[in-house]
DSSP file (Angstrom, degrees, kcal/mol; ACC not computed):
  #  RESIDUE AA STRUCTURE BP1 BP2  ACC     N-H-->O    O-->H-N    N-H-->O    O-->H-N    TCO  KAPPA ALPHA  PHI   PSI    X-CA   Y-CA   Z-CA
    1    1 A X              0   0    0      0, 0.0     2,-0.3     0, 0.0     6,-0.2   0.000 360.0 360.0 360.0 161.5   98.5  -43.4  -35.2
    2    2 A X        -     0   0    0    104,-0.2     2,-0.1     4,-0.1     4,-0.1  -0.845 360.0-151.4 174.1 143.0   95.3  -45.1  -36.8
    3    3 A X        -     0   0    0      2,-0.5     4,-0.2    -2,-0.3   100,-0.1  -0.341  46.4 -75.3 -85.2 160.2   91.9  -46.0  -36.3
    4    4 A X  S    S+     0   0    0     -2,-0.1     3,-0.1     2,-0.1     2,-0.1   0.790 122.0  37.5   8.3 -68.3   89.4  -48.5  -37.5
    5    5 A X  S    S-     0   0    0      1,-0.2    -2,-0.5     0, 0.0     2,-0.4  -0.007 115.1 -71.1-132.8-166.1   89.2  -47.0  -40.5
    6    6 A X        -     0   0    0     -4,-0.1     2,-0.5    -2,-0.1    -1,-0.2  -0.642  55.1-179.0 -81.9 119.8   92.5  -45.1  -42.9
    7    7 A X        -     0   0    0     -2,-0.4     2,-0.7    -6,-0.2     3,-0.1  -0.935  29.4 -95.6-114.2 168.6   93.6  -41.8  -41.1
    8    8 A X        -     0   0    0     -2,-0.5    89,-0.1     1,-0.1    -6,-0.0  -0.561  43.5 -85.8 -75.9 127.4   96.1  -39.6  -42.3
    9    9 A X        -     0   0    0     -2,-0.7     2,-0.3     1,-0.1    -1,-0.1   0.269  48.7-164.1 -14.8 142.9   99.6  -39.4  -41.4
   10   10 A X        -     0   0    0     -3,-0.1     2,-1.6    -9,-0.1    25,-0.2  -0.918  27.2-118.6-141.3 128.5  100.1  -37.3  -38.4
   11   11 A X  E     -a   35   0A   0     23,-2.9    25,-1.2    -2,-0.3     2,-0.4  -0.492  34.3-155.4 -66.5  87.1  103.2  -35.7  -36.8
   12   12 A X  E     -a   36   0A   0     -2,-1.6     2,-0.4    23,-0.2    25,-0.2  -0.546   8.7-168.7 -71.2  99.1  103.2  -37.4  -33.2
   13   13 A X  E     -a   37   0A   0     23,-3.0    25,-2.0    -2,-0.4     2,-0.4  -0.884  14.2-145.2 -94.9 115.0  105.1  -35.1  -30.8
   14   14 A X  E     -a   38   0A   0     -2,-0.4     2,-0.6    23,-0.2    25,-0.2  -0.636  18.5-170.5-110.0 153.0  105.8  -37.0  -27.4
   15   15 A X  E     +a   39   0A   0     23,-1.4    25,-1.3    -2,-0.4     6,-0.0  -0.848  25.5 153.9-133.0  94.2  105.9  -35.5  -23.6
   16   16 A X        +     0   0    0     -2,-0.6     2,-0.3    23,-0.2    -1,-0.1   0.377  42.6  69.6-119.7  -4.7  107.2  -38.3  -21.6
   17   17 A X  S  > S-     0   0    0      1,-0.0     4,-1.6     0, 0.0     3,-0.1  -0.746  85.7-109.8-116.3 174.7  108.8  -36.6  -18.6
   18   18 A X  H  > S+     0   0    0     -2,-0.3     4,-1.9     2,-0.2    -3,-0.0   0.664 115.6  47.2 -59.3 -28.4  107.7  -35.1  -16.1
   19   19 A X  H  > S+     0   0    0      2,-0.2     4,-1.3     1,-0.1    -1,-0.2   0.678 117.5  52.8-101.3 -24.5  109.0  -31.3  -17.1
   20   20 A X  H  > S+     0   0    0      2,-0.2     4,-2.1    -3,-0.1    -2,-0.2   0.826 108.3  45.8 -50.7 -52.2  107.4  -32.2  -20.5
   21   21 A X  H  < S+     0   0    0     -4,-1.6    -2,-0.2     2,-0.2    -3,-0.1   0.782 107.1  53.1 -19.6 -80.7  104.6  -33.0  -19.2
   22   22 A X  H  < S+     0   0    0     -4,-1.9    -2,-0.2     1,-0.1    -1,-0.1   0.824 117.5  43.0 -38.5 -55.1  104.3  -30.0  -16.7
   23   23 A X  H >< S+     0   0    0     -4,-1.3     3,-1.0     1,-0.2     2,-0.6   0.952  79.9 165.9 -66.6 -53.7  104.9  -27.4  -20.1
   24   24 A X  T 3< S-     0   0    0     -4,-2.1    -1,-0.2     1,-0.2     3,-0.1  -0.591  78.4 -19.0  78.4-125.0  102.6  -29.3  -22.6
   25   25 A X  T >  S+     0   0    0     -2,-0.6     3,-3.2     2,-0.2    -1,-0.2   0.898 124.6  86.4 -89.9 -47.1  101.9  -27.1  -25.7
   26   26 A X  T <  S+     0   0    0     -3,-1.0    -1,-0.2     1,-0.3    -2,-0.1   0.627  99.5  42.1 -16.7 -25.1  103.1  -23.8  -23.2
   27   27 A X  T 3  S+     0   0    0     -7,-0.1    -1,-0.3    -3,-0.1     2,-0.3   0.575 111.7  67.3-110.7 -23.8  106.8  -25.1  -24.8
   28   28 A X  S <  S-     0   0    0     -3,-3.2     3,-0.1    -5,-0.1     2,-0.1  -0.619  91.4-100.9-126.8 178.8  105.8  -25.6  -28.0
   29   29 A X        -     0   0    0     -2,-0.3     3,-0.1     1,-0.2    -2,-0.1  -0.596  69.5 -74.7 -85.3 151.4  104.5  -23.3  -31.3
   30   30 A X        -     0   0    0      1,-0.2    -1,-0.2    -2,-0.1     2,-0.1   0.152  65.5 -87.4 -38.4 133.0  100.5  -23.5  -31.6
   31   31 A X        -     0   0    0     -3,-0.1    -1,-0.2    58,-0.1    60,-0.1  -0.482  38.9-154.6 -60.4 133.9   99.3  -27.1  -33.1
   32   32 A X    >   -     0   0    0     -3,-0.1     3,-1.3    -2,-0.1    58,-0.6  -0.494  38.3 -85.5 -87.8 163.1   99.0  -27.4  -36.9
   33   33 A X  T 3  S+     0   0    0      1,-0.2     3,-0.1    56,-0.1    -1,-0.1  -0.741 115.1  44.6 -97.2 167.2   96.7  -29.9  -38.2
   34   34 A X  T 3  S+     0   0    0     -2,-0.5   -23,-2.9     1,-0.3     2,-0.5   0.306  97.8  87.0  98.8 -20.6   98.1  -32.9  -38.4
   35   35 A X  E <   +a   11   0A   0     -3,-1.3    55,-0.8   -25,-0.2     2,-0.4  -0.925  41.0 176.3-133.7 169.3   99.7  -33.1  -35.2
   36   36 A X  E     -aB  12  89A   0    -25,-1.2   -23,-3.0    -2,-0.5     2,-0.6  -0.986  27.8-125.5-161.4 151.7   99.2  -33.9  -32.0
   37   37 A X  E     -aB  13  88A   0     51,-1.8    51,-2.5    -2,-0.4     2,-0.4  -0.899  19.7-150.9-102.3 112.2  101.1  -34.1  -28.7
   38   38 A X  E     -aB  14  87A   0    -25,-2.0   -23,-1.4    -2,-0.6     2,-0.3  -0.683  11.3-151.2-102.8 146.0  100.8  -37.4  -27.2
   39   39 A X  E     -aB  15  86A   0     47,-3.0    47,-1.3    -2,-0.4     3,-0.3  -0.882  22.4-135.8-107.0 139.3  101.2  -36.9  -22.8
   40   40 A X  E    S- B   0  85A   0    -25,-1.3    45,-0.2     1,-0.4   -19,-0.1  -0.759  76.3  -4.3-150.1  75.8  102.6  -40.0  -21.4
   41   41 A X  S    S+     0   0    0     43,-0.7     2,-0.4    -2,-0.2    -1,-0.4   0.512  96.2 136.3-102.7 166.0  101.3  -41.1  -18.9
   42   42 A X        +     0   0    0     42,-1.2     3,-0.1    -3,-0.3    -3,-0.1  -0.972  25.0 175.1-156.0 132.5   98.9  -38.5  -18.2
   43   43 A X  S    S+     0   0    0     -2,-0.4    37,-2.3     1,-0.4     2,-0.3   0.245  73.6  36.1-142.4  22.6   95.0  -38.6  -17.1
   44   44 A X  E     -E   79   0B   0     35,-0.2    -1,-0.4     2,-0.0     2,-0.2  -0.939  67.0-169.0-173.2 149.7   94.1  -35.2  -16.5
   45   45 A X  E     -E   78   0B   0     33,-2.7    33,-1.5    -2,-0.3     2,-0.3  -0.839   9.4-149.7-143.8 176.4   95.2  -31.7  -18.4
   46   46 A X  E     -E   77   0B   0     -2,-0.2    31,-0.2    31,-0.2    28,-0.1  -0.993   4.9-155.7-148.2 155.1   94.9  -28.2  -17.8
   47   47 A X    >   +     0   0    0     29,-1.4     3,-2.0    -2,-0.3     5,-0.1   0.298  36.9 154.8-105.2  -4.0   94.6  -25.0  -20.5
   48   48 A X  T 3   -     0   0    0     28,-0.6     3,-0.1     1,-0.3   -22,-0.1  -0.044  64.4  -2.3 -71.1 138.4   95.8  -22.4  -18.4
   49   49 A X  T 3  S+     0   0    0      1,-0.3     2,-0.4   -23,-0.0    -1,-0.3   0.764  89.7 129.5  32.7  47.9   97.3  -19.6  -20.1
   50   50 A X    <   -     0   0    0     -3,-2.0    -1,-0.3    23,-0.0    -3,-0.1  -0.915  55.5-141.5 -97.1 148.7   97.1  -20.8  -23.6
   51   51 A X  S    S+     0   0    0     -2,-0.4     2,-0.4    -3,-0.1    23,-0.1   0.358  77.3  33.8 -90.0  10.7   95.5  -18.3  -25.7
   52   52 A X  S    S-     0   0    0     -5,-0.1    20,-0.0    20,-0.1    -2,-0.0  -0.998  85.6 -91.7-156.7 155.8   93.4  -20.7  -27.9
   53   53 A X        -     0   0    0     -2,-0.4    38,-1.0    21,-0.1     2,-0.3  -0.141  29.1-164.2 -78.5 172.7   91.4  -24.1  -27.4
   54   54 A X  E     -DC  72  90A   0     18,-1.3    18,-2.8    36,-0.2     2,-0.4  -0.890  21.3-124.5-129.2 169.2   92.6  -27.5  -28.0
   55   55 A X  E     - C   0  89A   0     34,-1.9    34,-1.2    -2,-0.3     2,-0.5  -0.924  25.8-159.1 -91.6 144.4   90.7  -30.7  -28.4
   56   56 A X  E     -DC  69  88A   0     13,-5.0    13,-3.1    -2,-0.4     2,-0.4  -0.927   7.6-172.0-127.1 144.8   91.9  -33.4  -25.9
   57   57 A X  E     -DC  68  87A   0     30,-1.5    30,-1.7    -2,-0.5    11,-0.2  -0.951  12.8-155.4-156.9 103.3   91.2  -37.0  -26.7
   58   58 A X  E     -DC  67  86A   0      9,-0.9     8,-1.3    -2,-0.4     9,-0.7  -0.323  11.2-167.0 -77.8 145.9   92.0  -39.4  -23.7
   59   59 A X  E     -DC  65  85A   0     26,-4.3    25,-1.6     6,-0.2    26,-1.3  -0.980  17.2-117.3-147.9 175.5   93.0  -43.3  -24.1
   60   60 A X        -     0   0    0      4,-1.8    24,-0.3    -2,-0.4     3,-0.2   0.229  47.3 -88.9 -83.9-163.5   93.4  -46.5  -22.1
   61   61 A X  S    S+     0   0    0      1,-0.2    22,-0.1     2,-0.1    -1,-0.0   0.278 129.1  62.3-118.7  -0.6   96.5  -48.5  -21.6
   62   62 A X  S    S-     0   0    0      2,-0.1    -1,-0.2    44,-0.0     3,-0.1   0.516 122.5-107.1 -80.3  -3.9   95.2  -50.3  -24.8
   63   63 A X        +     0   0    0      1,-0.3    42,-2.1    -3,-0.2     2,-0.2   0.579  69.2 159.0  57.8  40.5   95.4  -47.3  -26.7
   64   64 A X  B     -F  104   0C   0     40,-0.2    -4,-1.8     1,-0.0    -1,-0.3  -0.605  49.1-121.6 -53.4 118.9   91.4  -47.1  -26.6
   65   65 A X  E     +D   59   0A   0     38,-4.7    37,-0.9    35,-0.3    -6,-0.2  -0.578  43.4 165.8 -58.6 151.9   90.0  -44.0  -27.2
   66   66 A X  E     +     0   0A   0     -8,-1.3     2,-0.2     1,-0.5    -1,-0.2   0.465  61.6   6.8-107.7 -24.7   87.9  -43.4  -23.8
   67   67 A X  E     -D   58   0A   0     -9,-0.7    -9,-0.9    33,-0.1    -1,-0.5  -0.957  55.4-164.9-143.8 144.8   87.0  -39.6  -23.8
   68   68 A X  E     -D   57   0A   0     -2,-0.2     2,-0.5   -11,-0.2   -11,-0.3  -0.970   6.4-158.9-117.8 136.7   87.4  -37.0  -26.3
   69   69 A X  E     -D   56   0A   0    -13,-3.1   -13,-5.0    -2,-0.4     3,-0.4  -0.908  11.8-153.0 -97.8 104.2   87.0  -33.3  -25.2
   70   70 A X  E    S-     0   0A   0     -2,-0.5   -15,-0.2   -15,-0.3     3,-0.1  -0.281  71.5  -1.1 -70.5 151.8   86.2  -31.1  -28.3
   71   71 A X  E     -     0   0A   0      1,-0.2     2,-1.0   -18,-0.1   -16,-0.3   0.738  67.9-162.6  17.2  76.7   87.6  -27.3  -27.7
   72   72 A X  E     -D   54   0A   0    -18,-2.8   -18,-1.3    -3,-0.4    -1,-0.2  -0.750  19.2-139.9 -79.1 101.8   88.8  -27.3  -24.7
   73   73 A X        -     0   0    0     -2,-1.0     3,-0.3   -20,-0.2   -26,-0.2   0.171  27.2 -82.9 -89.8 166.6   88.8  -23.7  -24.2
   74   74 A X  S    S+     0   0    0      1,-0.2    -1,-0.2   -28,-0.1   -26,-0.1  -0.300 111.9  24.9 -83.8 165.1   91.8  -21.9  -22.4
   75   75 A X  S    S+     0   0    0      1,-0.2    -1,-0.2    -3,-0.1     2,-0.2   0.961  95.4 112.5  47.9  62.2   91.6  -21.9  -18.5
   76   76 A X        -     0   0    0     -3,-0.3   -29,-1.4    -4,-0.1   -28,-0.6  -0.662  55.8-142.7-146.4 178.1   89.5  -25.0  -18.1
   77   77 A X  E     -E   46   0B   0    -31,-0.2     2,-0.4    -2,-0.2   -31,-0.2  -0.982  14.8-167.0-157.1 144.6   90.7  -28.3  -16.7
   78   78 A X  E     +E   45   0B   0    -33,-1.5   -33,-2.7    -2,-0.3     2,-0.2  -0.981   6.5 178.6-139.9 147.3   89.9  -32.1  -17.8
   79   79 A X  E     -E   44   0B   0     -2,-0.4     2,-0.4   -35,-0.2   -35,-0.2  -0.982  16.0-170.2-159.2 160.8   90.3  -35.1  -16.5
   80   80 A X    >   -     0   0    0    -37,-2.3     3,-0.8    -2,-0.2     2,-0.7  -0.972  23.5-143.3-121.3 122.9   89.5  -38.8  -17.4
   81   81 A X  T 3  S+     0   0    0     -2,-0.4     3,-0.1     1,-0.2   -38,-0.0  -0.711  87.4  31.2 -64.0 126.6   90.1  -41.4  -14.6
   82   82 A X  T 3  S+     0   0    0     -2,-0.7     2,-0.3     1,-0.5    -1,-0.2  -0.061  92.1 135.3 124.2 -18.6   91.5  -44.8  -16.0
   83   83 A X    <   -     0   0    0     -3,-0.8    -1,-0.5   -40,-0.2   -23,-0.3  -0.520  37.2-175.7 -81.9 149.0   93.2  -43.0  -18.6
   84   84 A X        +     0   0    0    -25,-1.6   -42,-1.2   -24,-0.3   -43,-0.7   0.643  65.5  10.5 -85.3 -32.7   96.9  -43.7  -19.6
   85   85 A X  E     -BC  40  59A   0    -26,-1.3   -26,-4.3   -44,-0.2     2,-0.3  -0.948  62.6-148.2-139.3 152.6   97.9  -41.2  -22.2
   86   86 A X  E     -BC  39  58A   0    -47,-1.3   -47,-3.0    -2,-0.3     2,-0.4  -0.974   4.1-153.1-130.3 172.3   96.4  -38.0  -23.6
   87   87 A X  E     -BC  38  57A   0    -30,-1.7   -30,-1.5    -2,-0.3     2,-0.4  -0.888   4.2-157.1-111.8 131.5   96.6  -36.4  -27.0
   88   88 A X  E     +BC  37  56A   0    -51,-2.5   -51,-1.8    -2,-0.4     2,-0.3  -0.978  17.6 169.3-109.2 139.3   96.3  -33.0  -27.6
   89   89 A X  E     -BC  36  55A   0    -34,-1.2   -34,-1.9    -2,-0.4   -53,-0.1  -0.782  41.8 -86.0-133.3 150.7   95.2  -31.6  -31.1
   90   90 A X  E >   - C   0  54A   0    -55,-0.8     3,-4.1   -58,-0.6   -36,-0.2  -0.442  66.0 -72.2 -82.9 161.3   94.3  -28.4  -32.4
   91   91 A X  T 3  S+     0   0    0    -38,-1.0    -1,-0.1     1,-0.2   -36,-0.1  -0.156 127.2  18.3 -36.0 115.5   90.5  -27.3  -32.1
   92   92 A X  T 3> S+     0   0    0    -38,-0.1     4,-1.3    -3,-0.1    -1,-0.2   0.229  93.5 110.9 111.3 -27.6   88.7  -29.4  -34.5
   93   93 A X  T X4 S+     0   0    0     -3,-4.1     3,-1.9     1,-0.2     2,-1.2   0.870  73.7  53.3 -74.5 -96.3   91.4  -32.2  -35.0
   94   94 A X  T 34>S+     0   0    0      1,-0.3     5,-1.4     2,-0.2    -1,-0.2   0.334 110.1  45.7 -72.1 -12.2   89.6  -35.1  -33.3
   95   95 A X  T >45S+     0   0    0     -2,-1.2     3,-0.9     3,-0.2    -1,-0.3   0.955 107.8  53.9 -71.3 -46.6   86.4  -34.8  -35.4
   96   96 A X  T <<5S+     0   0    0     -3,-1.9     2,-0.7    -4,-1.3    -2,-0.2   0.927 119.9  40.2 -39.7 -61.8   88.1  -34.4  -39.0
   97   97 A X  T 3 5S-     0   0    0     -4,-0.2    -1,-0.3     1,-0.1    -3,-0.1  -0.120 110.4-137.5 -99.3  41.2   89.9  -37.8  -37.8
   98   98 A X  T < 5 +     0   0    0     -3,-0.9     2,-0.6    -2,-0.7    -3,-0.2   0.577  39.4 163.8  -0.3  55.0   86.7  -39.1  -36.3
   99   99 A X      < +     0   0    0     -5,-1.4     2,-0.2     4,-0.1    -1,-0.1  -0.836   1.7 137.2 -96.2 146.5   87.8  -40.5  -33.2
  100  100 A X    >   -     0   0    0     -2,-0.6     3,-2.5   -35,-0.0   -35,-0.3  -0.853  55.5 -26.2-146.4-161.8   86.0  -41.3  -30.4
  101  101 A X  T 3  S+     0   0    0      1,-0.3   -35,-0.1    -2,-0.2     3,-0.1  -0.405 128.5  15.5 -73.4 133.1   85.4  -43.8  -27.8
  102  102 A X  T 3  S+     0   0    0    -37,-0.9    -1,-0.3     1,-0.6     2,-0.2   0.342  91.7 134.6  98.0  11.2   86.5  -47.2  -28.8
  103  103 A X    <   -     0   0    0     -3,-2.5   -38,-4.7  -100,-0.1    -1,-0.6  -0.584  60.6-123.1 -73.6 140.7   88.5  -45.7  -31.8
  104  104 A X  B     -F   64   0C   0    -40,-0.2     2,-0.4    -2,-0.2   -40,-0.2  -0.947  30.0-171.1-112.3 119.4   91.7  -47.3  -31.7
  105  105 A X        -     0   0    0    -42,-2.1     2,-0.5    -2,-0.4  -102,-0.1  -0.889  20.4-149.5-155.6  94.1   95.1  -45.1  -31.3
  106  106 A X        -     0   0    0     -2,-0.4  -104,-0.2     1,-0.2   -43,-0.0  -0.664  14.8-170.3 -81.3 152.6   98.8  -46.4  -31.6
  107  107 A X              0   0    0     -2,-0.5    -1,-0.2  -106,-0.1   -69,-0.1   0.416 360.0 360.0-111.1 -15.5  100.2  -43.8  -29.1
  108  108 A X              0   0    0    -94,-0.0    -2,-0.1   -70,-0.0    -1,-0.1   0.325 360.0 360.0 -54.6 360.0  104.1  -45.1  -30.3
């Protein structure tokens, strides 16, 4: 993954089916930083029953940032229309790695 500018390596975890999809983070151990869980294709997310927030950082079918939601707290719901993938990241990842809209995100 990469920006504009240099980021640091990140451990890119991918959710590309449907049952993947469905589970999210629910299936997997709490996000370090440094990773992120890319949703494939995906335009809208949900926290419910997670015990902790996430940051959720939407992109285009260009791999364009379009939205980023900082701490999306648990039992909340987002959504971006037009977006193609989301990321999730723990609380706090998408500032360190200063993305935002028009930040550019290989999603591979």
């Amino acid at each position: 993954m990469h920006t504009s500018r240099a980021m640091p390596a990140l451990r890119v975890l991918h959710a590309d089916s449907f049952r993947a999809r469905l589970l999210g983070l629910l299936a997997l151990p709490r996000l370090q930083p440094g990773e992120v869980l890319v949703l494939k294709p995906c335009a809208s997310v949900h926290t419910c029953f997670m015990r902790y927030a996430i940051d959720v950082v939407y992109v285009d079918r260009d791999d364009r940032v379009i939205k980023v939601v900082p701490a999306l707290a648990p039992w909340r719901v987002s959504a971006c229309p037009g977006a193609r993938a989301t990321l999730e990241l723990a609380a706090g990842e998408a500032q360190r790695l200063a993305l935002r809209p028009g930040s550019h995100i290989d999603t591979h």
